[in-house]
ROBARO-774713 format. One record per residue: z, y, x of N, C-alpha, C, CB in turn; residue number from 1. Coordinates in nm, 4 decimals, decimal comma. Glycine has a CB too. Layout:
REM residues N
SITE       nZ       nY       nX      caZ      caY      caX       cZ       cY       cX      cbZ      cbY      cbX  nr
SITE        Z        Y        X        Z        Y        X        Z        Y        X        Z        Y        X NUM
...
REM end
This chain:
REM residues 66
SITE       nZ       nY       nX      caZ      caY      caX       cZ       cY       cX      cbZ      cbY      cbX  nr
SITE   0,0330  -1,5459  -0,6751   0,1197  -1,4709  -0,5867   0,0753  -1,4964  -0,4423   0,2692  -1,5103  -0,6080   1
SITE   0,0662  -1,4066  -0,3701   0,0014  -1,3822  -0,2301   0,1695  -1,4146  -0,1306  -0,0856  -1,1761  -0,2161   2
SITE   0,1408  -1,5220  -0,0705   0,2255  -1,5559   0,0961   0,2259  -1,4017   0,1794   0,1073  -1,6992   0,2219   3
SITE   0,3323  -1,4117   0,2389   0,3813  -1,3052   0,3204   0,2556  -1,2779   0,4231   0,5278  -1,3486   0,3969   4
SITE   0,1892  -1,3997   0,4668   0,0546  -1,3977   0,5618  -0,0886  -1,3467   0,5184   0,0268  -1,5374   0,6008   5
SITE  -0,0772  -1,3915   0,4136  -0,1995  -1,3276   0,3096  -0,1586  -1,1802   0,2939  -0,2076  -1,4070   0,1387   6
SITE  -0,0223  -1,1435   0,2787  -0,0071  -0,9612   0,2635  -0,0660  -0,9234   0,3892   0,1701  -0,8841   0,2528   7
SITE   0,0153  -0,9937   0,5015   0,0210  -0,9323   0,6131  -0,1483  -0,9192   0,7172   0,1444  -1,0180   0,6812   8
SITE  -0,2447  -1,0031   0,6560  -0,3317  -1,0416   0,6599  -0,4152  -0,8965   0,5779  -0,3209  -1,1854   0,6141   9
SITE  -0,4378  -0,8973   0,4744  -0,4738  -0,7713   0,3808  -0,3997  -0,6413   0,4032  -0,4469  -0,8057   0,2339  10
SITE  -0,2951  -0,6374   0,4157  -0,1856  -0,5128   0,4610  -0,2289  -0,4861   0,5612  -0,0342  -0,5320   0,4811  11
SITE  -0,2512  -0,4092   0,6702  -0,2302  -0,4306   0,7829  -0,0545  -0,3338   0,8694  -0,3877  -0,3902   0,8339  12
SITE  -0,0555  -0,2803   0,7745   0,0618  -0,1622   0,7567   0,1593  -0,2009   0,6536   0,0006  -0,0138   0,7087  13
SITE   0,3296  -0,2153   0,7302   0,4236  -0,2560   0,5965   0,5427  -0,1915   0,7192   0,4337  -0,4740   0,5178  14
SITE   0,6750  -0,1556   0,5985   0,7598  -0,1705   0,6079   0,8345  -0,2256   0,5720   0,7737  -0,1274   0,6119  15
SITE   0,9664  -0,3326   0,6148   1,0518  -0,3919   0,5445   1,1188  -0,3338   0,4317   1,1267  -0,4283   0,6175  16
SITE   1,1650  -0,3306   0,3456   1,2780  -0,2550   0,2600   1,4102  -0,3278   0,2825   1,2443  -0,2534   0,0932  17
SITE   1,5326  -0,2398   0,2513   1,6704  -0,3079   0,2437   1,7399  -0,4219   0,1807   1,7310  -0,2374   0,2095  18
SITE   1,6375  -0,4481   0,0571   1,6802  -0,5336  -0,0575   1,5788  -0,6726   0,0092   1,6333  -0,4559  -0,2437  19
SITE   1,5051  -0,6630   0,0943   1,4733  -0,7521   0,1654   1,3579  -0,8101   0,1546   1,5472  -0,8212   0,1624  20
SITE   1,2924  -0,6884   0,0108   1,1232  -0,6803   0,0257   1,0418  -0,5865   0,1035   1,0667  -0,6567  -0,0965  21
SITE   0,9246  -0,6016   0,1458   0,8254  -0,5021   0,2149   0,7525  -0,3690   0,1075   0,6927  -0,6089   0,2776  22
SITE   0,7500  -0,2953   0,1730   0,6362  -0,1881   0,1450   0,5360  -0,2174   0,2439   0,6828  -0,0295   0,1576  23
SITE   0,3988  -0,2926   0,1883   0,2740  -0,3148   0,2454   0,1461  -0,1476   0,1894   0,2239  -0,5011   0,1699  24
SITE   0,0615  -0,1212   0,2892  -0,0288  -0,0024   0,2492  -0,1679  -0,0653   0,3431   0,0456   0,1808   0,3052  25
SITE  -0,2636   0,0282   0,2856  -0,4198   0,0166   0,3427  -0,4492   0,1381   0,2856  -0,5293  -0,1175   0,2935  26
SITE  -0,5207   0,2369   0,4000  -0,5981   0,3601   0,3812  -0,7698   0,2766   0,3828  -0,5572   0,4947   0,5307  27
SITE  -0,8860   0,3572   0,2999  -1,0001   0,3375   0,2502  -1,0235   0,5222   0,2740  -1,0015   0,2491   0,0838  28
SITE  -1,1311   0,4951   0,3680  -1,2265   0,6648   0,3170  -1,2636   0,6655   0,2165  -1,3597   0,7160   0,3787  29
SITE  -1,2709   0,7835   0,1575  -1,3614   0,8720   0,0415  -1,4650   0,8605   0,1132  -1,3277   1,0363  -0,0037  30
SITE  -1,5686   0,8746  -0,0178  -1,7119   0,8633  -0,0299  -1,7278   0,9841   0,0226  -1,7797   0,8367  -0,1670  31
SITE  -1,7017   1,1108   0,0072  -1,7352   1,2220   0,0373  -1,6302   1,2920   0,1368  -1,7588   1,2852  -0,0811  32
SITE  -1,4854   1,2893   0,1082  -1,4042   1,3607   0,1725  -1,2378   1,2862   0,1555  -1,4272   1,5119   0,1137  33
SITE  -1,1672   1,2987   0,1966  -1,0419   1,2603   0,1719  -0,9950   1,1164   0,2054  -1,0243   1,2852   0,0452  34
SITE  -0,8898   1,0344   0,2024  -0,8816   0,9059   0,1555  -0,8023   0,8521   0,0603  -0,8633   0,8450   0,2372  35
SITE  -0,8060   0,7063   0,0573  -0,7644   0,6338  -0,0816  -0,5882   0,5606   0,0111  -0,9345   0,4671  -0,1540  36
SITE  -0,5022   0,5613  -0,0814  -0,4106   0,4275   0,0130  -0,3365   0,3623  -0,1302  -0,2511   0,5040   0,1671  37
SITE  -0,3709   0,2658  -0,1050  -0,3284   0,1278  -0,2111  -0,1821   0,1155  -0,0888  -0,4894  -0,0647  -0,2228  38
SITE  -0,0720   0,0527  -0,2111   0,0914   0,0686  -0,1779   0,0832  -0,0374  -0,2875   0,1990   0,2376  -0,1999  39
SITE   0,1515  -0,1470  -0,2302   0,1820  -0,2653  -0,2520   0,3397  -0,2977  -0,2405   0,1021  -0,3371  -0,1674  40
SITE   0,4136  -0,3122  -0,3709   0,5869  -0,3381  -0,2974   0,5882  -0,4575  -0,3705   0,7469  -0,2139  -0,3363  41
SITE   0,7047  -0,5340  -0,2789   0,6859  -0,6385  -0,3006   0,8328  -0,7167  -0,2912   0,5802  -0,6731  -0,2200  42
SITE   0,9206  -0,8134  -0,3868   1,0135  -0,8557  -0,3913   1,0284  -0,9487  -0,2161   1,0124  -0,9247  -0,5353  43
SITE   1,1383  -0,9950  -0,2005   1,2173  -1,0908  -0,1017   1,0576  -1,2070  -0,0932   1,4107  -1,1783  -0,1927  44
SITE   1,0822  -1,2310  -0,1957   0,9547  -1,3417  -0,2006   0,8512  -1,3309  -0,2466   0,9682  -1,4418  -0,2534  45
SITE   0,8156  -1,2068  -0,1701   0,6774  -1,1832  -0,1779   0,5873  -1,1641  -0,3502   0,6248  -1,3146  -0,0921  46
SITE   0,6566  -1,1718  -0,4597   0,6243  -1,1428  -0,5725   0,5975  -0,9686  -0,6195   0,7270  -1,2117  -0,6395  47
SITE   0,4680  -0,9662  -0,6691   0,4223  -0,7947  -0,6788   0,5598  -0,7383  -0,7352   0,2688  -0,7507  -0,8062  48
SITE   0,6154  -0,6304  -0,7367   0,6495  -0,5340  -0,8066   0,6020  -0,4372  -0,8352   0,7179  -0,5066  -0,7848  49
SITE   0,5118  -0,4069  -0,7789   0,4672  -0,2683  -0,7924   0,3415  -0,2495  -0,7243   0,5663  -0,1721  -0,7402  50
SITE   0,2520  -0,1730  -0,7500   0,0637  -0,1498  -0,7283   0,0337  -0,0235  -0,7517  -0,0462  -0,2344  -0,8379  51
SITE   0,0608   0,0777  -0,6463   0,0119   0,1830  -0,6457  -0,0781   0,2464  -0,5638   0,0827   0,2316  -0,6525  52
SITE  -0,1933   0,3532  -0,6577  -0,3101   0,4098  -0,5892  -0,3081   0,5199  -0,5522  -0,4093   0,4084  -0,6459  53
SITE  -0,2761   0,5905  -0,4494  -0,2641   0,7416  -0,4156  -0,4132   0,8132  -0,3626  -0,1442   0,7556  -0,2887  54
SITE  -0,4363   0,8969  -0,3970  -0,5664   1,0142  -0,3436  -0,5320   1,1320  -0,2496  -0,6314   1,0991  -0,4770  55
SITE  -0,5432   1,0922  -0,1252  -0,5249   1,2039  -0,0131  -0,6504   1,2873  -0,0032  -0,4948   1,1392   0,1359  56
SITE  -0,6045   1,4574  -0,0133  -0,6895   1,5424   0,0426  -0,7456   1,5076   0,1943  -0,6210   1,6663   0,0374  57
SITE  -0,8520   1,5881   0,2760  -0,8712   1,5826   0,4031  -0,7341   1,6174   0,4972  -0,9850   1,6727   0,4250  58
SITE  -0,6733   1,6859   0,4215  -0,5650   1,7578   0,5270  -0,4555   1,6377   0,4777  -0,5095   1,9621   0,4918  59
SITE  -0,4515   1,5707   0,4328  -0,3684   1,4716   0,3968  -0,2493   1,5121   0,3015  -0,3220   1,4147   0,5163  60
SITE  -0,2651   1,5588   0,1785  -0,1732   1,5984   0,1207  -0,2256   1,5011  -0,0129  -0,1563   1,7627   0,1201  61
SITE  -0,1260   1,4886  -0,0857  -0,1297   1,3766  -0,2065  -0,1798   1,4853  -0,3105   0,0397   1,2872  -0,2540  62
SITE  -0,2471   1,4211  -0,4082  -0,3187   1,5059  -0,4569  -0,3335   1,4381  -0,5896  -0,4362   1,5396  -0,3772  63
SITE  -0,3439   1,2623  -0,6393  -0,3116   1,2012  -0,7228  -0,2130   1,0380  -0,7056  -0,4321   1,2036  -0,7751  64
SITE  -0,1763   1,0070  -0,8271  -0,0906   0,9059  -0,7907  -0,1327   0,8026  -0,9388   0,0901   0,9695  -0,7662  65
SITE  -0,1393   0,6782  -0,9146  -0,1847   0,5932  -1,0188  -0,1015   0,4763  -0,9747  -0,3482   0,5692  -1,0296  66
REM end
């Protein structure tokens, strides 16, 4: 399990949530066109809940979700 500093460190982008965990993200270019953003949520104490991979078009529209 990754420390709030290690997210925040790798994250560079988060929002708090209400329940008093973060939504951490990182955008990655496409090889050719578009980008990637990994979505990281994460309990009070910093424990994963959740690991998701989204695929943005150029115009930035979601296009897949993993």
């Amino acid at each position: 399990m990754a420390t709030r500093e290690q997210n925040e460190k790798r994250f560079r982008n988060w929002h708090s949530l209400p329940d008093g965990g973060r939504r951490y993200w990182m955008d990655r270019a496409g090889a050719t066109s578009g980008f990637q953003r990994i979505v990281k949520i994460v309990a009070s104490d910093e424990s994963t809940v959740q690991l998701i991979q989204e695929i943005y078009d150029d115009a930035g529209v979601l296009i897949e979700h993993h």
